[in-house]
C-alpha positions, 0 to 999 in steps of 0.5 A: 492525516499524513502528507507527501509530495503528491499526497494525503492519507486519512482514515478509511471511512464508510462513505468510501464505498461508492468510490471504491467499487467505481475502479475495484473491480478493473481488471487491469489494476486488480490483476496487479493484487493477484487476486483478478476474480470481482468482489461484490458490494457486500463483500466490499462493504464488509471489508470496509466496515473492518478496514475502518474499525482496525486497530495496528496492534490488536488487529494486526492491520492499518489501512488508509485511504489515498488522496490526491493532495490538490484536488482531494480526489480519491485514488485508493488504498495503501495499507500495512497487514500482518503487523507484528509486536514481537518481530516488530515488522509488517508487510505492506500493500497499496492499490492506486484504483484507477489505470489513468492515475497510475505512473504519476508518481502518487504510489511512490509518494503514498510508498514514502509516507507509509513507510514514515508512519510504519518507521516513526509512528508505528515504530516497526523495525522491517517492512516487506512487500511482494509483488509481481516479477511482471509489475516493474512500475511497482518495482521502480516506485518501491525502490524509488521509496527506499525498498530493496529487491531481497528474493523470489518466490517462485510461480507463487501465484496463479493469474490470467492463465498462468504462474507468476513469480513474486519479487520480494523486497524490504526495508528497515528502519536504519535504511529508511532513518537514513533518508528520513531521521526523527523530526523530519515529514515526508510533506506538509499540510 
């Protein structure tokens, strides 16, 4: 497990489904993936069963469930997907799942800790991430973590009736080092 702040990180397991179907299909967050249409539970189940076999450099992905650090109360998912060895880069995603715990700062602190795995156990050199031009929380709680508005997509994507431009935005590992240098953690246990 790896801790922040506000949070922990630990493996995805199968008993998780339950608690990922209670908010996945909300679409005021999923509106926030791009991807508004609902996921039935075999679909999920299906998703899960590969999220909780990855491996970051056979299969290209890492995904981690996020914990409320206090209580243990699961709050979503964050994970690193097309992981490259060559490039040694990998593009970031996290879904905090339900609209009450976001704003809490839990996705900047999941944001911090995910950038300490993919910096100093990973090894990666640049970690990007798109997101909505609309979603300026997001935004706020990727630059508060160390991410750096690089450019935009335009009308990238189709959602709710209409384009929407991607913002995207990145950090190296000299950048992130600065603020977090080897031996150093995010949080404690």
């Amino acid at each position: 497990m790896y801790f922040g702040e506000k949070v922990h990180l630990r493996a995805l397991e199968l008993e998780d489904l339950d608690v990922i179907l209670e908010n996945w299909n909300n679409l005021e967050m999923r509106q926030f993936l791009a991807t508004a249409w609902p996921m039935s539970r075999n679909a999920e189940r299906q998703w899960l069963e590969r999220a909780t076999t990855m491996d970051p450099w056979k299969d290209g992905g890492l995904v981690l469930a996020i914990e409320d650090k206090k209580n243990r109360e699961f709050l979503g998912t964050v994970s690193f997907f097309d992981i490259s060895k060559q490039s040694q880069s990998a593009e970031f995603g996290i879904a905090i799942h339900r609209p009450e715990n976001f704003g809490k700062g839990y996705g900047t602190d999941t944001t911090r800790v995910m950038l300490w795995v993919g910096f100093h156990i990973l090894g990666l050199n640049s970690i990007f991430l798109r997101t909505l031009a609309e979603n300026e929380r997001a935004q706020r709680a990727y630059e508060k973590a160390g991410f750096k508005k690089t450019g935009i997509l335009r009308q990238a994507t189709y959602m709710m009736g209409k384009f929407h431009d991607f913002v995207i935005m990145d950090v190296t590992r000299n950048e992130f080092l600065e603020e977090c240098p080897p031996g150093t953690q995010i949080g404690e246990a």
